[in-house]
C-alpha positions as CSV (number, residue, x, y, z in Angstrom):
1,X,98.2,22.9,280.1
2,X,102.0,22.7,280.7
3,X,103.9,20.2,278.9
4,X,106.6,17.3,280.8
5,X,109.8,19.9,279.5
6,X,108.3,22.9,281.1
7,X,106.4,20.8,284.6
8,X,110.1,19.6,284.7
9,X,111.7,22.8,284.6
10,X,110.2,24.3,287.3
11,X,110.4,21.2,289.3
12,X,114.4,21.5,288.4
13,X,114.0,25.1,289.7
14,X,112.2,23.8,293.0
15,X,115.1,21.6,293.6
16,X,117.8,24.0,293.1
17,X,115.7,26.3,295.6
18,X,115.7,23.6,298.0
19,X,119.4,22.8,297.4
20,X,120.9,26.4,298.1
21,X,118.6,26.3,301.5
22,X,120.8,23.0,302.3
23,X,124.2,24.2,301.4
24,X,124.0,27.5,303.3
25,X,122.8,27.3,306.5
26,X,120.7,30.7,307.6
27,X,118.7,30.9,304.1
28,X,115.5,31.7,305.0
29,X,114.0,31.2,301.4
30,X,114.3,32.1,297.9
31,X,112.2,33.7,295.4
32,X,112.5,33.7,291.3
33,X,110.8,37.2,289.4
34,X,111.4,38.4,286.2
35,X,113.1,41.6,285.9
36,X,109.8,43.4,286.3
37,X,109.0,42.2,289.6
38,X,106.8,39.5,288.7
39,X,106.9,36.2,291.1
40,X,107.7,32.9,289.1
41,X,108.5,30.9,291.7
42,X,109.3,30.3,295.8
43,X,109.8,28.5,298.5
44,X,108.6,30.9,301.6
45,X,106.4,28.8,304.1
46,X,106.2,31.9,306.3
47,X,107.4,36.0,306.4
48,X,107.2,38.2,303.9
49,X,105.3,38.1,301.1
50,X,106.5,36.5,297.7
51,X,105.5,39.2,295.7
52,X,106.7,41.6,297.4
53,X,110.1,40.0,297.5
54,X,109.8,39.7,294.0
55,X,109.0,43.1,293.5
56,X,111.9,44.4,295.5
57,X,114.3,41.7,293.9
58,X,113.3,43.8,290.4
59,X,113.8,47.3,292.2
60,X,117.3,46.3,293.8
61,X,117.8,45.0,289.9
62,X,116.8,48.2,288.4
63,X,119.1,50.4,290.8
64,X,122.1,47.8,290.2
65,X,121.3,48.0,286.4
66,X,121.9,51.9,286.0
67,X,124.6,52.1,288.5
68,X,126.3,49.8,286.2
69,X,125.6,51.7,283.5
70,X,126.8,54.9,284.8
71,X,130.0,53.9,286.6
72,X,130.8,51.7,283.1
73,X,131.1,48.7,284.9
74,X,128.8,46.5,282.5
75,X,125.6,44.8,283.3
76,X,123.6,44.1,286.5
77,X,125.1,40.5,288.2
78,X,124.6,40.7,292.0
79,X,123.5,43.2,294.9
80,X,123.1,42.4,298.7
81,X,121.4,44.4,301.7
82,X,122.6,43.6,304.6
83,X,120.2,45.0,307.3
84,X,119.8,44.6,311.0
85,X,118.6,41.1,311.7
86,X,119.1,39.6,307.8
87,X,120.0,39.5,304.3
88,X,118.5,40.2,300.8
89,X,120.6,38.8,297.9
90,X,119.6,39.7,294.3
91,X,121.3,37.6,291.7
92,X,120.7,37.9,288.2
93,X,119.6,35.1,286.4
94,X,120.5,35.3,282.3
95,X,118.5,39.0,281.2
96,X,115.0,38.3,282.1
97,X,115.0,36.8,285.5
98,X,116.3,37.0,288.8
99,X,116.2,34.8,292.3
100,X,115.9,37.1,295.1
101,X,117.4,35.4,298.7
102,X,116.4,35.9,301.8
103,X,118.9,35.0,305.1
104,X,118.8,35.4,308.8
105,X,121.5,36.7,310.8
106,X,123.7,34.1,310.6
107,X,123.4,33.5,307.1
108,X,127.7,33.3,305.7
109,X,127.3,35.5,303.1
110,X,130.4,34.4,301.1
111,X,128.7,30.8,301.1
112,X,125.9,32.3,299.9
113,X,127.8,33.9,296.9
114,X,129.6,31.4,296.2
115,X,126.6,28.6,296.2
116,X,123.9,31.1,294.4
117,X,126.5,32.2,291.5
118,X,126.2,28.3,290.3
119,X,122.5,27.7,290.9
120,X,121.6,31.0,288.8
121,X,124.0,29.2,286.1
122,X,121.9,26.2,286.2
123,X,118.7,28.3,286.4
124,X,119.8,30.2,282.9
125,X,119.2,26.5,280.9
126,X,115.7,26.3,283.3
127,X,114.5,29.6,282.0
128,X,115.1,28.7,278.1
129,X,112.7,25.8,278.5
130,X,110.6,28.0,280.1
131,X,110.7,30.9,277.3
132,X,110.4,27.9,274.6
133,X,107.6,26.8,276.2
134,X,105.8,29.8,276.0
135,X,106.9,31.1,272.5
136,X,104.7,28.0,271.5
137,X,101.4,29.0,272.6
């Protein structure tokens, strides 16, 4: 059973979710994985499926992660796809985890940015309660 630290981390983690869809019009959802694809948390109500966002979140992370390593230019941070109709925003969160966004067409990407790069600092002091959490069982 999950202790009140850990049931009010991820209810922390909810609310940033539900924050970033607020400030930035045009997010779709978000998505939180590890870094080897496996789904923590979301907020889709409809379209894709969560793990398979989280599974591409870790694959964008993985590409990101060795061409950072072979240009020299330090550690994974950040990686967008801009396709057709949308957006899919990887943002590291710490080393283990990562929140994957989904936006529509008229999602402002710079908003975006700007908005995720402070939620993923806020998710960093979510995930340690988290790890704690589970280095006691």
């Amino acid at each position: 059973m999950a202790d009140t630290s850990e049931e009010e981390a991820y209810g922390a983690a909810y609310a940033e979710m539900a924050s970033l869809k607020q400030a930035v019009s045009g997010v779709v959802g978000s998505v939180i994985a590890g870094v080897d694809g496996l789904l923590l948390l979301h907020d889709l109500n409809s379209g894709p499926e969560p793990h398979d966002i989280a599974a591409l979140a870790a694959a964008t992370f993985g590409l990101g992660r060795q061409t950072g390593l072979a240009l020299r230019q330090g550690p994974f941070r950040e990686s967008t796809v801009r396709s057709h109709r949308g957006y899919f925003s990887v943002y590291a969160v710490g080393d283990a985890a990562l929140l994957a966004v989904l936006g529509g067409e008229g999602l402002n990407i710079a908003r975006l940015h700007l908005e995720a790069r402070q939620v993923t600092a806020r998710l960093i002091t979510m995930l340690d309660v988290h790890v704690a959490a589970q280095a006691r069982l």
